[in-house]
PDB file of N, CA, C and O in Angstrom:
ATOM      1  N   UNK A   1     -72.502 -13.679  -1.360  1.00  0.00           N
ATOM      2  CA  UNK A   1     -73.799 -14.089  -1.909  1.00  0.00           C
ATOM      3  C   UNK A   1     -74.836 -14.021  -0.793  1.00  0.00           C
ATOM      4  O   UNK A   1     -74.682 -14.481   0.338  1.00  0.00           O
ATOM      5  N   UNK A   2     -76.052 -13.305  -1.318  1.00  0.00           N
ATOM      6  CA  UNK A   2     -77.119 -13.774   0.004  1.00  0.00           C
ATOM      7  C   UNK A   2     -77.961 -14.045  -0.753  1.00  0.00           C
ATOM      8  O   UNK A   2     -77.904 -13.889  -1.973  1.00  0.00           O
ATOM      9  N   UNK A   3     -79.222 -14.669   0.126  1.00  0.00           N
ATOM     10  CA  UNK A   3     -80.159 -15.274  -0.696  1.00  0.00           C
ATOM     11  C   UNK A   3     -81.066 -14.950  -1.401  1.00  0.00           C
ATOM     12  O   UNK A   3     -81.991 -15.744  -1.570  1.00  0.00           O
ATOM     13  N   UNK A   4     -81.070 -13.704  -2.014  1.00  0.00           N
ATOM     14  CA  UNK A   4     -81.743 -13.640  -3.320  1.00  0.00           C
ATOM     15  C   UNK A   4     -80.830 -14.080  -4.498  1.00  0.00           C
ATOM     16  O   UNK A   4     -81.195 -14.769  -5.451  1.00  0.00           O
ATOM     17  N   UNK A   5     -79.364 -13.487  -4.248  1.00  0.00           N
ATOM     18  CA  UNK A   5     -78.403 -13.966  -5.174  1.00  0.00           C
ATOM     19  C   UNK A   5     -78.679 -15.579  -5.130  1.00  0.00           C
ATOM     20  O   UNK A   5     -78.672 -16.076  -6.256  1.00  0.00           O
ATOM     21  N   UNK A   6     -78.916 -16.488  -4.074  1.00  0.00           N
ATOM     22  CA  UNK A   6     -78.898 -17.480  -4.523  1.00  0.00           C
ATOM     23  C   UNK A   6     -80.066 -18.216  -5.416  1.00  0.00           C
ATOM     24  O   UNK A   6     -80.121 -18.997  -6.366  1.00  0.00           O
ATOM     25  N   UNK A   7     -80.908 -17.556  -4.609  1.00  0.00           N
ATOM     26  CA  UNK A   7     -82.275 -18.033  -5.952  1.00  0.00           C
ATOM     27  C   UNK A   7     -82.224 -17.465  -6.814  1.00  0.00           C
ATOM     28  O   UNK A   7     -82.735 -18.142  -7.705  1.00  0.00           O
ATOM     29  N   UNK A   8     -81.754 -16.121  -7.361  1.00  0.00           N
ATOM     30  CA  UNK A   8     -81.092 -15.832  -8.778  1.00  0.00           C
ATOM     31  C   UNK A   8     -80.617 -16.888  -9.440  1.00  0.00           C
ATOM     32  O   UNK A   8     -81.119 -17.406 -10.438  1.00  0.00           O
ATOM     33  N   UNK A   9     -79.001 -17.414  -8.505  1.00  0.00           N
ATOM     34  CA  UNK A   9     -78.561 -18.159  -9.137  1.00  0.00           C
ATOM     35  C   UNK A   9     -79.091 -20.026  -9.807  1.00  0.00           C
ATOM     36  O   UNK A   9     -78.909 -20.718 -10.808  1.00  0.00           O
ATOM     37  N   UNK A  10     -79.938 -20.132  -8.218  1.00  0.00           N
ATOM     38  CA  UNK A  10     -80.593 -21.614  -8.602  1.00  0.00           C
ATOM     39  C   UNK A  10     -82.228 -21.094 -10.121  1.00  0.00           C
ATOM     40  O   UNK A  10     -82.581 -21.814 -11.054  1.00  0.00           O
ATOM     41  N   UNK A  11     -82.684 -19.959  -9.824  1.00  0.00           N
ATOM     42  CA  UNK A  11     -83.416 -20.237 -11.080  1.00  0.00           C
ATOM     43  C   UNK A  11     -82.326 -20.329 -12.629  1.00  0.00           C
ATOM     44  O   UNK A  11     -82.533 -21.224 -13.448  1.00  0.00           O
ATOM     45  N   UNK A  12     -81.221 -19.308 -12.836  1.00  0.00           N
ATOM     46  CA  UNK A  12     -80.560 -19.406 -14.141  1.00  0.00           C
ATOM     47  C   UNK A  12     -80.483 -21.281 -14.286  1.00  0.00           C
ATOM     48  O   UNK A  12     -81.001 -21.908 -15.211  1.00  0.00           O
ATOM     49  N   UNK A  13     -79.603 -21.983 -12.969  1.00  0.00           N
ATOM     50  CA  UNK A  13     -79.041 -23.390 -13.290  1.00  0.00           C
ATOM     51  C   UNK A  13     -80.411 -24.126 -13.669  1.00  0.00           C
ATOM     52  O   UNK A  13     -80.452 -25.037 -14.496  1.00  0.00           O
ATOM     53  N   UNK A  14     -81.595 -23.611 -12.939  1.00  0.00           N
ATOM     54  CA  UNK A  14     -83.150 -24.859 -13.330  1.00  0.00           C
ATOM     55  C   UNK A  14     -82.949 -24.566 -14.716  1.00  0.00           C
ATOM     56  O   UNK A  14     -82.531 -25.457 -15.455  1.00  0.00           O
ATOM     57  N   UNK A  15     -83.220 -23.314 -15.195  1.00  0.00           N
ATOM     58  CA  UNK A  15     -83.577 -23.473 -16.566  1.00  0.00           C
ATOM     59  C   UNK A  15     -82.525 -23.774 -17.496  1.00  0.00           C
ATOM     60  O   UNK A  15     -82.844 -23.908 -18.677  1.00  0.00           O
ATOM     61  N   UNK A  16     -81.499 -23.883 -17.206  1.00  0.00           N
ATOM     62  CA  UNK A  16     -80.846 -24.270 -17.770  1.00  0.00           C
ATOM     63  C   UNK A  16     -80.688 -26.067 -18.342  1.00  0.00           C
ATOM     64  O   UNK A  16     -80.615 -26.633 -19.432  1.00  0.00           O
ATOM     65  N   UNK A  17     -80.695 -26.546 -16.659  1.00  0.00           N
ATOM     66  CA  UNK A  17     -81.169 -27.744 -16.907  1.00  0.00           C
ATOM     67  C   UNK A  17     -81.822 -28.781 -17.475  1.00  0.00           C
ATOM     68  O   UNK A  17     -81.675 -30.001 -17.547  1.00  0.00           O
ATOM     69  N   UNK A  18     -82.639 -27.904 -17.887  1.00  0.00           N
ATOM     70  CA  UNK A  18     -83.822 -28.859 -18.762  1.00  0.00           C
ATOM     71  C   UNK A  18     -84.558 -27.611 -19.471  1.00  0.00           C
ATOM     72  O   UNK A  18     -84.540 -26.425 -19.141  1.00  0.00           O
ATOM     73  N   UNK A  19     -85.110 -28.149 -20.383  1.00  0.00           N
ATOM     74  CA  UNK A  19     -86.057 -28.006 -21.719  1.00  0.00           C
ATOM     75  C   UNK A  19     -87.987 -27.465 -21.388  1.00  0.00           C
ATOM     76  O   UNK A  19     -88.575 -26.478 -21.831  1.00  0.00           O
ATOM     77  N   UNK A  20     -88.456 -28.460 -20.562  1.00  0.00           N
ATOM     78  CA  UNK A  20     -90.021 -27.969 -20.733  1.00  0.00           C
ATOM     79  C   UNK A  20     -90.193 -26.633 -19.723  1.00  0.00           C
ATOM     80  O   UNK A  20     -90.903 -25.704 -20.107  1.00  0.00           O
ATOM     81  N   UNK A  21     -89.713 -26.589 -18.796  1.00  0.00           N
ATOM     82  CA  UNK A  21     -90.676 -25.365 -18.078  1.00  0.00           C
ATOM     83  C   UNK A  21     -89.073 -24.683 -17.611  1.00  0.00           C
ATOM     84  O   UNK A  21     -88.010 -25.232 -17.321  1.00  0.00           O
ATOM     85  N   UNK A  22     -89.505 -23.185 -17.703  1.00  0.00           N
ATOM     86  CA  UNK A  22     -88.824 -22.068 -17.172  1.00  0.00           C
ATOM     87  C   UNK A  22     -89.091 -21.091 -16.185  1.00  0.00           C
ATOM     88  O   UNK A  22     -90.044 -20.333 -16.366  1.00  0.00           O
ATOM     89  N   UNK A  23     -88.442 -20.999 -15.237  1.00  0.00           N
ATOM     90  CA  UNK A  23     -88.866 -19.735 -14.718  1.00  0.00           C
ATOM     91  C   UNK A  23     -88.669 -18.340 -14.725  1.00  0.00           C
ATOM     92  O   UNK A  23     -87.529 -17.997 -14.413  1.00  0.00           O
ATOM     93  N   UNK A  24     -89.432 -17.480 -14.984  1.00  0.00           N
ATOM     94  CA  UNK A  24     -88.911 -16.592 -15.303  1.00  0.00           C
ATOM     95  C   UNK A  24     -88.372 -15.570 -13.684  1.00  0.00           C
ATOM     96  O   UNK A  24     -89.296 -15.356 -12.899  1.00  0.00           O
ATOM     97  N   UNK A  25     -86.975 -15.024 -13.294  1.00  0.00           N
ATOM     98  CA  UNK A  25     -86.627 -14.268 -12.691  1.00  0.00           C
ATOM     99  C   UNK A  25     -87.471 -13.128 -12.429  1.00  0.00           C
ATOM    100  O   UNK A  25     -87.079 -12.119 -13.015  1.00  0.00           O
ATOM    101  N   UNK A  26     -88.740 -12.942 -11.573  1.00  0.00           N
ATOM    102  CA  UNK A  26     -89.417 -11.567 -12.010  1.00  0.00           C
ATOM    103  C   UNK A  26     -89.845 -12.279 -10.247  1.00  0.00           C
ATOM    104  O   UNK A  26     -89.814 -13.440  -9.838  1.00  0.00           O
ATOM    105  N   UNK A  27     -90.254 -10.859  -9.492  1.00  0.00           N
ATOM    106  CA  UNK A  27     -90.680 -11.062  -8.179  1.00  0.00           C
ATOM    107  C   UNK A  27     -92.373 -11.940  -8.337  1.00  0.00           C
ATOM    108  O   UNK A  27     -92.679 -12.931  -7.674  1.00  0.00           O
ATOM    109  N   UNK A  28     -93.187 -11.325  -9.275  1.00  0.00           N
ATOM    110  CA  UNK A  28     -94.419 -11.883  -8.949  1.00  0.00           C
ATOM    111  C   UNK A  28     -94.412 -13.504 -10.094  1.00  0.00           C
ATOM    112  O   UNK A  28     -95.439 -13.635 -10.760  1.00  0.00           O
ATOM    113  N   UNK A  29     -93.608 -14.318 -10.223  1.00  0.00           N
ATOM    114  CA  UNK A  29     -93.696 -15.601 -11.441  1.00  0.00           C
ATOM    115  C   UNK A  29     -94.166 -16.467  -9.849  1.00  0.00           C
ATOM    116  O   UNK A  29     -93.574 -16.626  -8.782  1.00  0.00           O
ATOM    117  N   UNK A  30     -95.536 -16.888 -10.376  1.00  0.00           N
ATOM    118  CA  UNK A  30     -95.885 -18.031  -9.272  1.00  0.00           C
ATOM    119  C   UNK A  30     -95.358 -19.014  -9.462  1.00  0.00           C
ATOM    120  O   UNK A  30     -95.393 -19.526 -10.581  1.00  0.00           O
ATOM    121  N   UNK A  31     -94.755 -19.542  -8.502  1.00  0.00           N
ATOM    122  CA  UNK A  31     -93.674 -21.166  -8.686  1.00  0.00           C
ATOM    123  C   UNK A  31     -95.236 -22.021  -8.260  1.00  0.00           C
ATOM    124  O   UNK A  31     -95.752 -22.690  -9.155  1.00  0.00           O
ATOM    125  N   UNK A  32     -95.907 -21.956  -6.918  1.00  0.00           N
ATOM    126  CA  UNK A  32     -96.908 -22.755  -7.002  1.00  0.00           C
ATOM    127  C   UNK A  32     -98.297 -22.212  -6.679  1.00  0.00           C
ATOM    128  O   UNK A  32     -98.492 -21.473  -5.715  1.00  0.00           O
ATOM    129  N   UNK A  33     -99.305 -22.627  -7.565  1.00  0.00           N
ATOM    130  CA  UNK A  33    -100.730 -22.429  -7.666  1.00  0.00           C
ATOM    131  C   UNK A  33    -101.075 -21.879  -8.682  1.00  0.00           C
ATOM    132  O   UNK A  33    -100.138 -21.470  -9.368  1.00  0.00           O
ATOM    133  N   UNK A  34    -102.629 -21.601  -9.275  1.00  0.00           N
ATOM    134  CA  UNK A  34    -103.297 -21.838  -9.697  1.00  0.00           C
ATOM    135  C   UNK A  34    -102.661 -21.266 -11.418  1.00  0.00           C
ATOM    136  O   UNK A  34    -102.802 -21.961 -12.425  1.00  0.00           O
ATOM    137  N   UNK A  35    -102.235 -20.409 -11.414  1.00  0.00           N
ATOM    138  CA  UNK A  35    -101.558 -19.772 -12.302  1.00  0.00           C
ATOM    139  C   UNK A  35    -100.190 -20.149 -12.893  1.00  0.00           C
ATOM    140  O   UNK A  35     -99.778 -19.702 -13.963  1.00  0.00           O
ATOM    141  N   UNK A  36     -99.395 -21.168 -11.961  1.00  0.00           N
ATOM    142  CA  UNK A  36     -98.130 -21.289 -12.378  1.00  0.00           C
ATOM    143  C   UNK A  36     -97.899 -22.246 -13.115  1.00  0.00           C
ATOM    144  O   UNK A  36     -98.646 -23.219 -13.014  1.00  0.00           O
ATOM    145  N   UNK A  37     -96.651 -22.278 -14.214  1.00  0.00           N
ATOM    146  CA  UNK A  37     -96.449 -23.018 -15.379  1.00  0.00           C
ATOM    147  C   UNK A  37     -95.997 -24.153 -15.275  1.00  0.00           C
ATOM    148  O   UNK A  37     -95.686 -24.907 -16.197  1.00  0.00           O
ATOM    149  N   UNK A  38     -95.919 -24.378 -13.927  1.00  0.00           N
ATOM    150  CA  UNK A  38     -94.389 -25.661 -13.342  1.00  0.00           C
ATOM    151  C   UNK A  38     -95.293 -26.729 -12.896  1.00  0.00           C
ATOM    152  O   UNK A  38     -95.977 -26.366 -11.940  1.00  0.00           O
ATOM    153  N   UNK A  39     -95.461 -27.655 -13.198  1.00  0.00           N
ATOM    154  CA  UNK A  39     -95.766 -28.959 -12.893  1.00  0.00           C
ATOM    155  C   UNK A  39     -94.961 -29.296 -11.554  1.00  0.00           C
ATOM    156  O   UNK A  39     -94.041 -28.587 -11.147  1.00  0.00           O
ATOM    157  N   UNK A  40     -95.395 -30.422 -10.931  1.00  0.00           N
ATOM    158  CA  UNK A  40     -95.006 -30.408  -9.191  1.00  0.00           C
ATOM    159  C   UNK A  40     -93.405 -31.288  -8.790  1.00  0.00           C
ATOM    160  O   UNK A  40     -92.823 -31.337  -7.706  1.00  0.00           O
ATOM    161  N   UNK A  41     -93.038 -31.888 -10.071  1.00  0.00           N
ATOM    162  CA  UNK A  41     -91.376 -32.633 -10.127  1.00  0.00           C
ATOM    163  C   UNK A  41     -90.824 -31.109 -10.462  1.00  0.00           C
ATOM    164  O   UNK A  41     -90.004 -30.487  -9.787  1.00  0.00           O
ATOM    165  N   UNK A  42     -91.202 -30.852 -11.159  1.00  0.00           N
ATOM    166  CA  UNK A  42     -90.663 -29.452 -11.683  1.00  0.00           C
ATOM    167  C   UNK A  42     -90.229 -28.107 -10.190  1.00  0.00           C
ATOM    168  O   UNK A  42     -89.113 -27.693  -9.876  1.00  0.00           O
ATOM    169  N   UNK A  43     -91.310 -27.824  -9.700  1.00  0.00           N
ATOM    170  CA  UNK A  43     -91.162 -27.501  -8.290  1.00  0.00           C
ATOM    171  C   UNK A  43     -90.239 -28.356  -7.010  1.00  0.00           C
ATOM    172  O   UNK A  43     -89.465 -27.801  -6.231  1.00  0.00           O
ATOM    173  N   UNK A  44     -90.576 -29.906  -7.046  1.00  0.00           N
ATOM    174  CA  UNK A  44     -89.790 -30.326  -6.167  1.00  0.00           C
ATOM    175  C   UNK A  44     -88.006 -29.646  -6.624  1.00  0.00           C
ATOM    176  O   UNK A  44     -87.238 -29.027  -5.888  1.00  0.00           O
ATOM    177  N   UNK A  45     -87.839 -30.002  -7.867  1.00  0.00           N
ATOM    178  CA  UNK A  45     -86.235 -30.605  -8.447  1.00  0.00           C
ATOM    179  C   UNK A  45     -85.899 -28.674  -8.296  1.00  0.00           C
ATOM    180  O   UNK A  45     -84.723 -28.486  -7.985  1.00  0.00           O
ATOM    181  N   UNK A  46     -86.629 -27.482  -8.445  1.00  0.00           N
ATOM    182  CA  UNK A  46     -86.030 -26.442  -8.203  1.00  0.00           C
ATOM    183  C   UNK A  46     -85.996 -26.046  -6.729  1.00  0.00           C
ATOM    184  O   UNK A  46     -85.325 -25.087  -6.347  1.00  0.00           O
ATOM    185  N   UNK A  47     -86.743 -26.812  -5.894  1.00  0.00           N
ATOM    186  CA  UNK A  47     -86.794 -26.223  -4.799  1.00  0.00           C
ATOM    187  C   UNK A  47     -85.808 -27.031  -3.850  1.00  0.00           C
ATOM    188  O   UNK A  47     -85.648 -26.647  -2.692  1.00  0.00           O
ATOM    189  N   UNK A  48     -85.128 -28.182  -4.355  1.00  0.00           N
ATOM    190  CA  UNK A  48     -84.320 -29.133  -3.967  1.00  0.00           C
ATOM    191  C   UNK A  48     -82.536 -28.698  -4.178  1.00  0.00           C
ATOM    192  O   UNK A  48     -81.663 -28.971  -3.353  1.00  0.00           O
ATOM    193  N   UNK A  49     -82.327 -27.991  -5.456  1.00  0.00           N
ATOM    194  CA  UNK A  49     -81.520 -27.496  -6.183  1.00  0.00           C
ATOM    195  C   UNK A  49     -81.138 -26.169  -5.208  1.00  0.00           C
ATOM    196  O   UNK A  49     -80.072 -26.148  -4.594  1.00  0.00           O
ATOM    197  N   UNK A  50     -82.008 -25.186  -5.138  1.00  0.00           N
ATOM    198  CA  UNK A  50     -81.887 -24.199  -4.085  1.00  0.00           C
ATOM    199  C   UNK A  50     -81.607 -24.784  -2.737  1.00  0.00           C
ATOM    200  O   UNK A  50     -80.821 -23.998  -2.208  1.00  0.00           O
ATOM    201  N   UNK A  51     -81.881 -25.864  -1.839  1.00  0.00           N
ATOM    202  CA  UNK A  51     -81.446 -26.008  -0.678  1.00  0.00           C
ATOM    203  C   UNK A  51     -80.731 -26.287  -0.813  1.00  0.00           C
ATOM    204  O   UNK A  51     -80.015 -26.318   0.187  1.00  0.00           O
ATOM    205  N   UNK A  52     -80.024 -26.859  -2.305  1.00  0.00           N
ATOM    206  CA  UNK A  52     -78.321 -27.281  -2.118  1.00  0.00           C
ATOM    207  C   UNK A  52     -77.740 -25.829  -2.267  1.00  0.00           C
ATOM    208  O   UNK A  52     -77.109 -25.663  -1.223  1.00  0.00           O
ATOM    209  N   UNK A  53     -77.659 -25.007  -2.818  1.00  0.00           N
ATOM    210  CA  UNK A  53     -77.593 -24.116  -3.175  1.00  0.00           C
ATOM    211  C   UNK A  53     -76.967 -23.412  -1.602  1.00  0.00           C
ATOM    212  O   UNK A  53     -75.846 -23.323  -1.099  1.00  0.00           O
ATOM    213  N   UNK A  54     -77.990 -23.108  -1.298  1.00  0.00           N
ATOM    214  CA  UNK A  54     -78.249 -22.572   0.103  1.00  0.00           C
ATOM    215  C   UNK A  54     -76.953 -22.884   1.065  1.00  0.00           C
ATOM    216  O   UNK A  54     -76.227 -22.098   1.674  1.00  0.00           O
ATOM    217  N   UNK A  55     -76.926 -24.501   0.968  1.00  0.00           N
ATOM    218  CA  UNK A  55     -76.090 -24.554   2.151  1.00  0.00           C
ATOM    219  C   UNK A  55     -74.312 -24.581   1.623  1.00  0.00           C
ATOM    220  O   UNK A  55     -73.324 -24.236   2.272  1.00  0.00           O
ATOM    221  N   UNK A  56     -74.401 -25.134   0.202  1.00  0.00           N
ATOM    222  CA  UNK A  56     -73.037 -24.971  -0.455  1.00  0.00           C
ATOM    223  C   UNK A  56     -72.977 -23.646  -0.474  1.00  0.00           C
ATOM    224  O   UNK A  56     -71.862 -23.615   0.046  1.00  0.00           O
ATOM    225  N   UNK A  57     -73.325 -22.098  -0.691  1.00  0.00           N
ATOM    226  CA  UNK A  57     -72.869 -21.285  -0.900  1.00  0.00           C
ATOM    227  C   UNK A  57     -73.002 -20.392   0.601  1.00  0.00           C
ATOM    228  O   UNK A  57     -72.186 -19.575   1.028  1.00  0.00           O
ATOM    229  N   UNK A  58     -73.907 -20.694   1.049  1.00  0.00           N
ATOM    230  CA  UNK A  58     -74.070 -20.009   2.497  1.00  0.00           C
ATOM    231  C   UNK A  58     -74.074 -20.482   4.150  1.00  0.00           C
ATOM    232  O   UNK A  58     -74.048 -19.846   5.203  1.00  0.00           O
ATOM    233  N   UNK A  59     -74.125 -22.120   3.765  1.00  0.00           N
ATOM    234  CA  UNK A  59     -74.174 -22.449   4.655  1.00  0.00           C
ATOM    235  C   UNK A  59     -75.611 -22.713   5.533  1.00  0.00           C
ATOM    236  O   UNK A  59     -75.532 -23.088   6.703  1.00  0.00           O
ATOM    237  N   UNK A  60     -76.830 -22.508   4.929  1.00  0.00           N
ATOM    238  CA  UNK A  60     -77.372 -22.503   5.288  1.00  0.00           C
ATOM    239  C   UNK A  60     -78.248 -23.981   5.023  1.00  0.00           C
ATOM    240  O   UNK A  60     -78.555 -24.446   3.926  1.00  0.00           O
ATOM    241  N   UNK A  61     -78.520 -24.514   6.276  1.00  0.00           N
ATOM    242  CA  UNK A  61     -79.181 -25.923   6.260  1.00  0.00           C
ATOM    243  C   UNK A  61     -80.906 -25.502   6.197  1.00  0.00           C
ATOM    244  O   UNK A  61     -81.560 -24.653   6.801  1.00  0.00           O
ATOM    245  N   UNK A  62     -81.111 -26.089   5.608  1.00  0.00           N
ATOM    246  CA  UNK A  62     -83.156 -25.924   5.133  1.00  0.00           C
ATOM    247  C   UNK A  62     -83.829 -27.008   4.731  1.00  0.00           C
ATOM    248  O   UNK A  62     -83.504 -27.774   3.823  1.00  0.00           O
ATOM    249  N   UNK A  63     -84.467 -27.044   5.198  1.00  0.00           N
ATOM    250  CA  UNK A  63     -85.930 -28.030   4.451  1.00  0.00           C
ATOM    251  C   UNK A  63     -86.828 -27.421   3.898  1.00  0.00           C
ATOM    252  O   UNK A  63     -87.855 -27.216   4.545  1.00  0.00           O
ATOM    253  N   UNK A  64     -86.707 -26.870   2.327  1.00  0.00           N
ATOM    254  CA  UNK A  64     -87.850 -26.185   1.578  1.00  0.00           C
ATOM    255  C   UNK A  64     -88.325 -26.849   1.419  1.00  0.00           C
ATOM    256  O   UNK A  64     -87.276 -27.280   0.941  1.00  0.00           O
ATOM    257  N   UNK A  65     -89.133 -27.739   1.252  1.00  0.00           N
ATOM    258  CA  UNK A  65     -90.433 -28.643   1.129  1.00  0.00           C
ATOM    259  C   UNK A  65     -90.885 -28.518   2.372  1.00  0.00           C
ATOM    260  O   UNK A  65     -91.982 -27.960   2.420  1.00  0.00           O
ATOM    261  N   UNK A  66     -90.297 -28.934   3.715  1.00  0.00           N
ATOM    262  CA  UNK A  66     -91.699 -28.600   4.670  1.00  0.00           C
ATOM    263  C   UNK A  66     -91.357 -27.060   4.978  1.00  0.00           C
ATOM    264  O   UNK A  66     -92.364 -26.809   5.639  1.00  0.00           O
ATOM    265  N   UNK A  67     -90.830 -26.181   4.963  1.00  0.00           N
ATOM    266  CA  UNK A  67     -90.926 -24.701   4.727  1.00  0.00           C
ATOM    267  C   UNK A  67     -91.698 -24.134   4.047  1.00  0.00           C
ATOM    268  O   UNK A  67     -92.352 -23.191   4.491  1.00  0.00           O
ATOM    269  N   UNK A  68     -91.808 -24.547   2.859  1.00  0.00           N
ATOM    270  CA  UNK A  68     -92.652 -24.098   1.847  1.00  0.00           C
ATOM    271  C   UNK A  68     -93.889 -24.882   1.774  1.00  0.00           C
ATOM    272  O   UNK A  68     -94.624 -24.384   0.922  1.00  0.00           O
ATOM    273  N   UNK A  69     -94.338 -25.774   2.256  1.00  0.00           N
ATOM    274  CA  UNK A  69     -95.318 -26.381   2.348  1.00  0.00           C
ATOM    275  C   UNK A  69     -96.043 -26.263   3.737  1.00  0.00           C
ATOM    276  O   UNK A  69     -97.225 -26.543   3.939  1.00  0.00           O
ATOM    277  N   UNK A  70     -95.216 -25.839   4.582  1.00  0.00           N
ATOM    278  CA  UNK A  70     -95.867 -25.785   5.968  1.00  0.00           C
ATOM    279  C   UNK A  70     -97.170 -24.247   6.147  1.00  0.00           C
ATOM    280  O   UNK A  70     -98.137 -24.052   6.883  1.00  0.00           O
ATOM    281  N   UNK A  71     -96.449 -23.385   4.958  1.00  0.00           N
ATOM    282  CA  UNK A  71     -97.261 -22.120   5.264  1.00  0.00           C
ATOM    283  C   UNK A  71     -98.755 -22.284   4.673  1.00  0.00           C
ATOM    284  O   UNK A  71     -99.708 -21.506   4.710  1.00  0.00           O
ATOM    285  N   UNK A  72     -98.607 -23.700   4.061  1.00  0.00           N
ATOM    286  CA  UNK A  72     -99.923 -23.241   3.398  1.00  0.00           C
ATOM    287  C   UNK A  72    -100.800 -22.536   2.659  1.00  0.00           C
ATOM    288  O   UNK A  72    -102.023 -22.674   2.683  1.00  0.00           O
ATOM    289  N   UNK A  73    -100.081 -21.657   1.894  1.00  0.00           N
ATOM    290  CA  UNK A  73    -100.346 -20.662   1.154  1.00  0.00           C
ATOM    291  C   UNK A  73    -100.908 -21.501  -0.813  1.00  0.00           C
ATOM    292  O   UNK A  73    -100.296 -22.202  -1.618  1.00  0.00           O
ATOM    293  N   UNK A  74    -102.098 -20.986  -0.796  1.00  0.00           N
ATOM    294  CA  UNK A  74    -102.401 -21.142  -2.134  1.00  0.00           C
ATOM    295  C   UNK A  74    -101.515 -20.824  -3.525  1.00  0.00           C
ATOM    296  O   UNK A  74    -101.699 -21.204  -4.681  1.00  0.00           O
ATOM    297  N   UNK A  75    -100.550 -20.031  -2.977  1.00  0.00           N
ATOM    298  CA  UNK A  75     -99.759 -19.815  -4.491  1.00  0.00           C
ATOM    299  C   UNK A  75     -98.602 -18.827  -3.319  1.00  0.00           C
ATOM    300  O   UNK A  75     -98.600 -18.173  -2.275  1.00  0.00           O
ATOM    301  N   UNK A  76     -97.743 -19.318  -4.403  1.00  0.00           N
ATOM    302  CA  UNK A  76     -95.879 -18.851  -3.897  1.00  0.00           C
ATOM    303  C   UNK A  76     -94.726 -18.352  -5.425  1.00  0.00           C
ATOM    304  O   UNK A  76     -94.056 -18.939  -6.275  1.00  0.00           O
ATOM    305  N   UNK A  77     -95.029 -17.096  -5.087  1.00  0.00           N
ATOM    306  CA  UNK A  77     -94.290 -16.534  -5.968  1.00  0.00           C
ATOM    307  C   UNK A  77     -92.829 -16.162  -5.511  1.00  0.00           C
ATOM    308  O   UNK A  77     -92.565 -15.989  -4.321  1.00  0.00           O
ATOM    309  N   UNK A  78     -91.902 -16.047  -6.506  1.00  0.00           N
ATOM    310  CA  UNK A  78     -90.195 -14.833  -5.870  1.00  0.00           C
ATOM    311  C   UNK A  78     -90.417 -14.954  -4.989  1.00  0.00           C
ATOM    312  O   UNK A  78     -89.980 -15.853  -4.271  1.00  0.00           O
ATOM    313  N   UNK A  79     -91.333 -13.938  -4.620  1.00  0.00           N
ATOM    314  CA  UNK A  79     -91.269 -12.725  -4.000  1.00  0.00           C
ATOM    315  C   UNK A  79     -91.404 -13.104  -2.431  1.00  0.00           C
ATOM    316  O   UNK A  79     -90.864 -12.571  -1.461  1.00  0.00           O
ATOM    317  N   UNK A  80     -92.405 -14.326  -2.505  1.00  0.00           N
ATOM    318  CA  UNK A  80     -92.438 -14.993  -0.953  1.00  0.00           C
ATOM    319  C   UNK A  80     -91.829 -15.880  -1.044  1.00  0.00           C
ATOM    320  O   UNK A  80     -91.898 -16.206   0.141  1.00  0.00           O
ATOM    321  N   UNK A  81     -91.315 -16.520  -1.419  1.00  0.00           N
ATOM    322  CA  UNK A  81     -89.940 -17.382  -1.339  1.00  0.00           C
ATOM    323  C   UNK A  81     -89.046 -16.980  -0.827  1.00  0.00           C
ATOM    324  O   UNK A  81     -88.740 -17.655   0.156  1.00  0.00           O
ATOM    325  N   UNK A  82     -88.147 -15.786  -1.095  1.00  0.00           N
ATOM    326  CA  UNK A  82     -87.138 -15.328  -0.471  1.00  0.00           C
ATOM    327  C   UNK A  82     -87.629 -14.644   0.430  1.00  0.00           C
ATOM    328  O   UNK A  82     -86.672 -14.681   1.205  1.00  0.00           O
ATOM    329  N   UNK A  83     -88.739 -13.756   1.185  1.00  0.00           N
ATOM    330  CA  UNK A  83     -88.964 -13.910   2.195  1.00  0.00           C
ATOM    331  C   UNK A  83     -89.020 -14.676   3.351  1.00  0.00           C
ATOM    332  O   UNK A  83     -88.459 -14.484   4.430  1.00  0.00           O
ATOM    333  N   UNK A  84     -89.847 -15.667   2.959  1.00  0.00           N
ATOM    334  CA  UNK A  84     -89.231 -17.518   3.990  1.00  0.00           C
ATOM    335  C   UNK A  84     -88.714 -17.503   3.977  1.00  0.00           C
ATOM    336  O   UNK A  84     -88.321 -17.548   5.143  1.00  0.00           O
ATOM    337  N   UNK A  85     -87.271 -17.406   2.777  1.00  0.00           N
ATOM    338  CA  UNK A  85     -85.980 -17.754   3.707  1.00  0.00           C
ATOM    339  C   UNK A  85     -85.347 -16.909   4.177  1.00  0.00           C
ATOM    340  O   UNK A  85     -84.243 -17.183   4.649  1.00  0.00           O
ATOM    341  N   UNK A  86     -85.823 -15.656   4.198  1.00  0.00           N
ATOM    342  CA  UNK A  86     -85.298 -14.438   4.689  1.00  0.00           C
ATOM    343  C   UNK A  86     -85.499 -14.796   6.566  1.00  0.00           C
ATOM    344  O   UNK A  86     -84.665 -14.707   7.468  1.00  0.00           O
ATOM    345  N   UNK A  87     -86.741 -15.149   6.596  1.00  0.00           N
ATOM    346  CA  UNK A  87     -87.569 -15.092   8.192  1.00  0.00           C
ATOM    347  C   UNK A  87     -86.867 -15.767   8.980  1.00  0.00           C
ATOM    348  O   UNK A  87     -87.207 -15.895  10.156  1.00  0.00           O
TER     349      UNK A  87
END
């Protein structure tokens, strides 16, 4: 598994999880800003889910909240997500 497989895999388990918001698997679906469908528990609980993710399947230890919050970026789609954790 590497980590696109794993955020593959942590978006199928979010939506699975629950009922109001989905994400859709596509490189440009903004997870956060101005455009995106996900309310901010909604973002924490997938982006929390993936660092478990991360380190149960790869081993890899992360803090996506200040990772993803440190860049500062107005909106975070796929596509730069797995880049950060690519870097």
């Amino acid at each position: 598994m590497d980590i696109k497989e794993a955020v593959d895999s942590s978006i199928k388990e979010f939506n699975k999880s629950q009922d109001k918001f989905k994400i859709q698997n596509i490189d440009d679906f903004e997870l956060i800003g101005q455009n995106s469908t996900l309310d901010s528990m909604a973002i924490v609980n997938f982006l929390m889910l993936l660092e478990k993710k991360l380190l149960k399947d790869l081993n890899i230890k992360i803090n996506l909240m200040d990772k993803v919050f440190l860049e500062k970026k107005e909106k975070l789609n796929i596509k730069d997500l797995v880049s950060i954790l690519e870097s």
